[in-house]
C-alpha positions in Angstrom: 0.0 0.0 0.0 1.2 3.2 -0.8 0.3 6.7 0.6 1.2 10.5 -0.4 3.5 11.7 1.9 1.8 14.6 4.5 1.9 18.1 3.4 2.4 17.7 -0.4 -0.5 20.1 -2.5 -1.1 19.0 -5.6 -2.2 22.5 -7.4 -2.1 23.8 -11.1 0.1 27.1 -12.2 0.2 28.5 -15.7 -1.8 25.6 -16.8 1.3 23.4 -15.4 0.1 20.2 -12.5 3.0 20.7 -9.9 3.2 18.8 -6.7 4.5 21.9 -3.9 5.5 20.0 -0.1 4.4 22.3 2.3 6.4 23.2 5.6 6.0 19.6 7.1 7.2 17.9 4.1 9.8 20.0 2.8 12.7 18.4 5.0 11.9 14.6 3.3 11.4 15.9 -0.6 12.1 18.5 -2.9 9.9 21.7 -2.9 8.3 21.6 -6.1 8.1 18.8 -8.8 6.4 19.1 -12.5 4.2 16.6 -13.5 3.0 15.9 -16.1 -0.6 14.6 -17.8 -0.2 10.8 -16.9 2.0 11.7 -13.5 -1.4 13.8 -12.6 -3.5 11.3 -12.9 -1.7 8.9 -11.0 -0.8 11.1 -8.0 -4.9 11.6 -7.8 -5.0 7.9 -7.8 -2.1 7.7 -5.1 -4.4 10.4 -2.9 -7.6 8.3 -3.5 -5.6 5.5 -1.9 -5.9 3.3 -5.0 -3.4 0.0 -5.8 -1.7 -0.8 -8.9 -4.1 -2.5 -10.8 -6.7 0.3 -10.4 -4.0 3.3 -11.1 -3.4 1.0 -14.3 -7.4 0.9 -15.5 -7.3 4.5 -14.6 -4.4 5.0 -17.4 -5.4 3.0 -19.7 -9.0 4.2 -19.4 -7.5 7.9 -20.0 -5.0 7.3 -22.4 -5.0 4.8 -26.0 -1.8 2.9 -25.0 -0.9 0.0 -27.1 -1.3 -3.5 -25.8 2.6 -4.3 -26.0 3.2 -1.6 -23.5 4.0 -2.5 -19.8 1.8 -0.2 -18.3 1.8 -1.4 -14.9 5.5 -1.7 -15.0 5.8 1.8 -16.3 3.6 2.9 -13.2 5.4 0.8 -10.6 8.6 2.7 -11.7 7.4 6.0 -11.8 5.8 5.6 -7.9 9.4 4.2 -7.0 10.7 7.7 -8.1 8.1 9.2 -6.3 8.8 7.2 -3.3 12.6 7.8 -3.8 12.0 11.7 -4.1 10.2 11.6 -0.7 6.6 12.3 -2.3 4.9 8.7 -1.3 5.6 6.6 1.4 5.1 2.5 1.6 2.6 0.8 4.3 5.9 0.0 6.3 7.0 3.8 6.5 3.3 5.2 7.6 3.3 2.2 10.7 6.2 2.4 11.8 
């Protein structure tokens, strides 16, 4: 299970999605980060508390991705950035 980290805003400038981490979460990840269309879609899944398979539908329901793409491998990587970056944290960071 994965969770957004505590104090990140997701909010929309100049027609740009950027994740901002407020006072609380500035020590644990960078201040601002640029997403983009599919990153934006799956950080509203990430706040919505959804798992992989449903962040996947949510893609592929947005977007016409051919059938030899590894979309779910794709996503898995690009929350491990996230996670790395300080942005999400894993069921094991949030109990303990």
């Amino acid at each position: 299970m994965m969770k957004v980290r505590p104090g990140i805003i997701l909010t929309r400038v100049c027609d740009q999605s950027l994740l901002v981490a407020s006072y609380e979460a500035r020590a644990y990840c960078p201040y601002v980060k640029l997403l983009n269309e599919t990153g934006e879609i799956i950080w509203r899944c990430l706040i919505e508390e959804k798992d992989i398979p449903d962040i996947v539908k949510e893609v592929k329901n947005t977007f016409d991705i051919p059938s030899d793409i590894d979309v779910e491998g794709l996503i898995t990587d690009y929350i491990e950035q996230l996670h790395m970056s300080g942005y999400v944290l894993y069921k094991e960071e949030i109990e303990s």
